[in-house]
C-alpha positions as CSV (number, residue, x, y, z in Angstrom):
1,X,-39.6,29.4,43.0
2,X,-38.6,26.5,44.9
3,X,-34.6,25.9,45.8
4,X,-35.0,22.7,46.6
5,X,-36.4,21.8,43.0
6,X,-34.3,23.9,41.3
7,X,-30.8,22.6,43.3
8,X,-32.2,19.1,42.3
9,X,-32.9,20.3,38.4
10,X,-29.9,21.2,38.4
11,X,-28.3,18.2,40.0
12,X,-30.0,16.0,37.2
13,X,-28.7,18.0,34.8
14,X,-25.6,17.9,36.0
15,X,-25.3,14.2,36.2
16,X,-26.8,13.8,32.7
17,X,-24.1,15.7,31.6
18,X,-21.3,14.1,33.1
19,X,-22.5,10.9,32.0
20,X,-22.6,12.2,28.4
21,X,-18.9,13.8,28.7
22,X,-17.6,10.3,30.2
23,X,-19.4,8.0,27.6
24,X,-17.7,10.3,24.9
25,X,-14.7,10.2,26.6
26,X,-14.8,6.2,26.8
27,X,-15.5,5.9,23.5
28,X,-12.6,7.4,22.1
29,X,-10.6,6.1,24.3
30,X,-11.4,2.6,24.3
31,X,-9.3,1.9,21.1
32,X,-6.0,2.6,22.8
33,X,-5.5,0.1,25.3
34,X,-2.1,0.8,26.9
35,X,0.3,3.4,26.8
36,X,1.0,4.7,23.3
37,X,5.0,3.7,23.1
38,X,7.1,5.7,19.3
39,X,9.8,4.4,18.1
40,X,11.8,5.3,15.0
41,X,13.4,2.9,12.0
42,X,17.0,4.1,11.4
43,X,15.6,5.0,7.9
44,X,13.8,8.0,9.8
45,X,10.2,6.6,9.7
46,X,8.0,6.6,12.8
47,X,6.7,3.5,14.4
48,X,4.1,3.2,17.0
49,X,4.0,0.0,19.3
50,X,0.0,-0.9,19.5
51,X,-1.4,-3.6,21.5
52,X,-4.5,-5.6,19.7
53,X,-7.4,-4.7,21.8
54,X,-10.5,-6.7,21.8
55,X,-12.6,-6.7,18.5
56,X,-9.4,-4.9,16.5
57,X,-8.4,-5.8,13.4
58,X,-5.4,-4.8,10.9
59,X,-8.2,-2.7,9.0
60,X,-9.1,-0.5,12.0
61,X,-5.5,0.0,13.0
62,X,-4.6,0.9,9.6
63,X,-7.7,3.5,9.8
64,X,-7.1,4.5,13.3
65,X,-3.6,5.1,12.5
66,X,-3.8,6.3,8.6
67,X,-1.5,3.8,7.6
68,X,-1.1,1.9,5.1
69,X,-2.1,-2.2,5.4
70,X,0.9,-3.2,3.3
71,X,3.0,-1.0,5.1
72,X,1.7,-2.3,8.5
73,X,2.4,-5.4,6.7
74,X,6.4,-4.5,5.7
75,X,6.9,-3.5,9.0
76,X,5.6,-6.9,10.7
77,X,7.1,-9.3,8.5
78,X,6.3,-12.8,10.5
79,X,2.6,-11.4,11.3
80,X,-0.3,-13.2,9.7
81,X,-3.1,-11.5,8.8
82,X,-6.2,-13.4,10.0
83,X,-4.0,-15.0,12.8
84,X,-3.8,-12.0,15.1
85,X,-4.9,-12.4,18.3
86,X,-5.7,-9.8,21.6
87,X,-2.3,-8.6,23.2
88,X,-0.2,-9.2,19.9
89,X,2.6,-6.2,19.8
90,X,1.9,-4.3,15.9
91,X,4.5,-2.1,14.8
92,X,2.5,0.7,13.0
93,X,4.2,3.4,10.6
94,X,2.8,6.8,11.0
95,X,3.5,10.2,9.7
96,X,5.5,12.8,11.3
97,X,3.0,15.3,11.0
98,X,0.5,13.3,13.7
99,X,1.9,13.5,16.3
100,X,0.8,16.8,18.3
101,X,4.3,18.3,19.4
102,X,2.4,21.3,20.9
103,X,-0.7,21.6,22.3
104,X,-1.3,24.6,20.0
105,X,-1.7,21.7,17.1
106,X,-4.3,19.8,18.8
107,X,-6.7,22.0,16.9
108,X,-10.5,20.1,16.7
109,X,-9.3,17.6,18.9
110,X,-10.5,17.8,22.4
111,X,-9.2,14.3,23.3
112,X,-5.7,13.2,23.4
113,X,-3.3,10.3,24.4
114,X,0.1,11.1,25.5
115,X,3.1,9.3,23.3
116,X,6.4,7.9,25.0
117,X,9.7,7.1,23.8
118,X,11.9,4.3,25.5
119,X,15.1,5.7,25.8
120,X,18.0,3.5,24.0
121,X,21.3,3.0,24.7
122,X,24.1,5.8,23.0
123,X,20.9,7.9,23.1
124,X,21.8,11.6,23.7
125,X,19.0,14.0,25.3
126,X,19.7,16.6,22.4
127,X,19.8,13.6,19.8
128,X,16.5,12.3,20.9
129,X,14.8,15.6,20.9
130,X,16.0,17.4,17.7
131,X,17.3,14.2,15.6
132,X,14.3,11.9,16.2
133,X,11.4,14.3,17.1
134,X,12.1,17.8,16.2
135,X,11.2,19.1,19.4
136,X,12.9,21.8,21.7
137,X,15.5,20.0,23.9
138,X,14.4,22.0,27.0
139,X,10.6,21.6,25.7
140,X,11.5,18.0,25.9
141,X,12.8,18.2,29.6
142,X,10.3,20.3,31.2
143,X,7.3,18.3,29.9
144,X,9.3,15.6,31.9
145,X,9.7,17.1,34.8
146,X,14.0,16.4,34.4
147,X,17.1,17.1,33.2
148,X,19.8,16.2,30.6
149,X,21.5,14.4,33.3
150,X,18.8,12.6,34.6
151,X,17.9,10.7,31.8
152,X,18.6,7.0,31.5
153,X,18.6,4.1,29.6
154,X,15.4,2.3,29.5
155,X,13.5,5.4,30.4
156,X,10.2,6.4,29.0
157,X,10.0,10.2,27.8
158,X,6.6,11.9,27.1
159,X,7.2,13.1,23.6
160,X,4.0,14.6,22.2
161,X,0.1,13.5,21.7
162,X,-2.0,11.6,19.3
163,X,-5.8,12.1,18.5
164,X,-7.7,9.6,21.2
165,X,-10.6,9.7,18.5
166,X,-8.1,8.8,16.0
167,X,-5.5,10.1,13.2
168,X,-8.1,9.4,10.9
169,X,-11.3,10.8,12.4
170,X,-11.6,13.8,10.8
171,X,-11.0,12.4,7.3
172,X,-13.4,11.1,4.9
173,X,-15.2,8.3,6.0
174,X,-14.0,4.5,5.4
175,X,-16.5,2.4,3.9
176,X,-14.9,-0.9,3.5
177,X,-15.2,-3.6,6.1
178,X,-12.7,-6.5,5.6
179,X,-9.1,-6.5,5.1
180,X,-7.6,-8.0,2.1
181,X,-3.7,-9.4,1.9
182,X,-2.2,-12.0,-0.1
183,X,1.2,-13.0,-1.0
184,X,0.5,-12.5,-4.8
185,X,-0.4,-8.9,-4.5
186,X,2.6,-8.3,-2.2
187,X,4.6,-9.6,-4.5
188,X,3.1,-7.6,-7.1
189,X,3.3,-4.6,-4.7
190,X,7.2,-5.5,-4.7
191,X,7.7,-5.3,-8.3
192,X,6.1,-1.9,-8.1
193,X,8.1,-0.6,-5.8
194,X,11.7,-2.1,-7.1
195,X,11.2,0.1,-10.6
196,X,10.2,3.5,-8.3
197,X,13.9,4.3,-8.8
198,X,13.0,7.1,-11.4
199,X,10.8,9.4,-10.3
200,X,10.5,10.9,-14.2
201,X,8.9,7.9,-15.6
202,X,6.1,7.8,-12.8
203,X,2.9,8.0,-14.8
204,X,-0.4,8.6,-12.4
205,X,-4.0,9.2,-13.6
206,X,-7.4,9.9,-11.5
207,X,-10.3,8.7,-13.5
208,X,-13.6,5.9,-13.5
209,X,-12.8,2.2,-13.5
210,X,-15.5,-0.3,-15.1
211,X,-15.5,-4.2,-13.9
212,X,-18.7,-6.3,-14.7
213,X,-20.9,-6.4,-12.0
214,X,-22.1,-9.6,-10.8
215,X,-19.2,-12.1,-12.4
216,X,-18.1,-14.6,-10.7
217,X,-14.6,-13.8,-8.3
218,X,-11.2,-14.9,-10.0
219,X,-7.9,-15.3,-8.6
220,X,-6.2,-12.9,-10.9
221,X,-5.2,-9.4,-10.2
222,X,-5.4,-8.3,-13.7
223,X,-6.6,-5.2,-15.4
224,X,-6.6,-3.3,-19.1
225,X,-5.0,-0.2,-19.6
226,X,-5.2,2.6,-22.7
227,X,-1.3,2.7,-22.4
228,X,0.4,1.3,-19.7
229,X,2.5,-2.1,-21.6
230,X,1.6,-5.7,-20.9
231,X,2.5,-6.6,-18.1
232,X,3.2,-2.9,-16.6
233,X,2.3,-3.1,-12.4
234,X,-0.2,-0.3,-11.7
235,X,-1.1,0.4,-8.0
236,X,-4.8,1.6,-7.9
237,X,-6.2,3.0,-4.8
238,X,-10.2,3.8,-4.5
239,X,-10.3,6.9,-2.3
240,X,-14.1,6.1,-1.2
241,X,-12.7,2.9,0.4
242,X,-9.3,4.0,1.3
243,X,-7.7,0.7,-0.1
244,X,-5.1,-0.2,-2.3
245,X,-4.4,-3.0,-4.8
246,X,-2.0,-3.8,-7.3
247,X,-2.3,-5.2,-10.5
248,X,-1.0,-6.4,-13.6
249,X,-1.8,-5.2,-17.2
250,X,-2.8,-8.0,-19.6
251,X,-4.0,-5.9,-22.5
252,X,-5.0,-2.6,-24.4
253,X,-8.7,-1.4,-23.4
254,X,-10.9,-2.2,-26.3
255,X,-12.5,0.6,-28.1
256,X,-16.1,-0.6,-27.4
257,X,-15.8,0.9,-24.0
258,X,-15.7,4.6,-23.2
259,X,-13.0,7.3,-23.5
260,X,-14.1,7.8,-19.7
261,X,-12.6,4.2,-18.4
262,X,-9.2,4.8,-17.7
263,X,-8.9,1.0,-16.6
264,X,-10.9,-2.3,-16.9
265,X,-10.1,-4.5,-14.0
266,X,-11.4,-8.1,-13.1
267,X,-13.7,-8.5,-10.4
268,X,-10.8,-9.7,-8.1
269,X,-9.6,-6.3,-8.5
270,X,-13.0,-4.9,-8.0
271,X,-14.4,-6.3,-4.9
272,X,-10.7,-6.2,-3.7
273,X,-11.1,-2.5,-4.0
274,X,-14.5,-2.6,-2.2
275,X,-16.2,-1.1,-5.4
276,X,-20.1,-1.7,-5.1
277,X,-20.9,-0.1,-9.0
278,X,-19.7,-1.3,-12.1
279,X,-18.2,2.2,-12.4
280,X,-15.9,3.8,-9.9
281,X,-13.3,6.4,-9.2
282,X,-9.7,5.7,-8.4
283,X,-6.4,7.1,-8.5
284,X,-3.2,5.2,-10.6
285,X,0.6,5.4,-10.3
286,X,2.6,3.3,-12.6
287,X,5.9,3.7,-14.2
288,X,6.7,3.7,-17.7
């Protein structure tokens, strides 16, 4: 056989390779586009900083993160959805369990970004490792190459990882397209969430929803219920889109429909919901 064919067959290969790796590799990464900054409300919920890269939008954080729009929302009170523009600081909440402590966790992941805390003033080493992250306090120092004396105000501490590909990758995937906000729903969202006080009278239900395809949009979040009183708030979320509307019971579901329906909403609701059939599954919470 010939070396010098096989050295270049395998040069080829090699490159073709590489190429692959890297165009995978700056793919994943391309959504993050600076250095992944935590930070943490003194109610004890996680906030990453993230910078609006180019062709970003609230929906694709919210998916990229696996948070919430309304909570991206509640935590970025003077932002305007539709107004955002490339650069724009977005506090995103995200759960605890996300972030990749230990490289043990990573699990399917074979890209990761490393996350940073900016240390604050009356920050204590231990009170930054075990009372905002959970982490060993001499974990904590050598993955920063320091000590407990060494750190300072204004400093940025590697804390853990995050998924490059995404907290959300390996989850079911997100069919809807366009983000939807409006100051009525929030406000409907805020009536839900002032009666959470008693857990006991939180009703929730997983079941098909019915609309009538093809009528014209309305302005009303409105829907029937079997029980729920008039006027009850119910928060419905449509697992096959991953979003989340509230609305506002207006009636009883009249018999001529099936036991089946759980809820009847108006094609606000539906389209809001990113349903395409006239029947579709969701999930309600409401309290009674």
């Amino acid at each position: 056989m010939d070396s010098p064919k096989v050295m270049l067959s395998v040069v080829i290969s090699l490159f073709f390779t590489t190429s692959f790796l890297f165009s995978q590799y700056a793919e994943q990464t391309s959504f993050l586009q600076s250095m992944v900054e935590l930070d943490k409300t003194p109610a004890g919920t996680l906030i990453v900083k993230h910078r609006l890269g180019e062709g970003q939008s609230l929906y694709s954080i919210s998916q990229f993160y696996d948070a919430a729009l309304y909570d991206i929302k509640r935590f970025n009170p003077d932002l305007v959805v539709g107004e955002e523009y490339v650069g724009i600081e977005i506090n995103v909440p995200v759960d605890e369990k996300h972030i990749i402590l230990d490289l043990n966790q990573a699990g399917q992941y074979q890209v990761l970004e490393q996350v940073f805390y900016k240390v604050q003033k009356k920050d204590t080493p231990y009170g930054i490792a075990k009372r905002k992250f959970k982490i060993d306090l001499q974990t904590l120092l050598d993955r920063n190459g320091t000590t407990a004396e060494q750190i300072k105000t204004g400093q940025y501490l590697h804390i853990g990882w995050i998924p490059s590909v995404g907290i959300n990758h390996y989850s079911k995937p997100v069919k809807a397209k366009k983000v939807y906000y409006s100051a009525e729903n929030e406000a409907l969202r805020n009536e839900f969430v002032e009666k959470g006080g008693d857990s006991r009278k939180l009703k929730q239900e997983k079941g098909a929803a019915y609309w009538v395809k093809g009528a014209a949009e309305d302005s009303s979040f409105y829907v029937m219920h079997r029980d729920a009183p008039k006027n009850t708030v119910i928060e419905i979320t449509n697992p096959d889109t991953g979003r989340k509307i509230y609305s506002k019971v207006i009636a009883k579901i009249p018999s001529k429909y099936p036991n089946k329906v759980i809820i009847v909403v108006s094609p606000k609701v539906a389209k809001q919901l990113g349903a395409v059939n006239a029947n579709f599954f969701v999930s309600l919470s409401y309290y009674n």
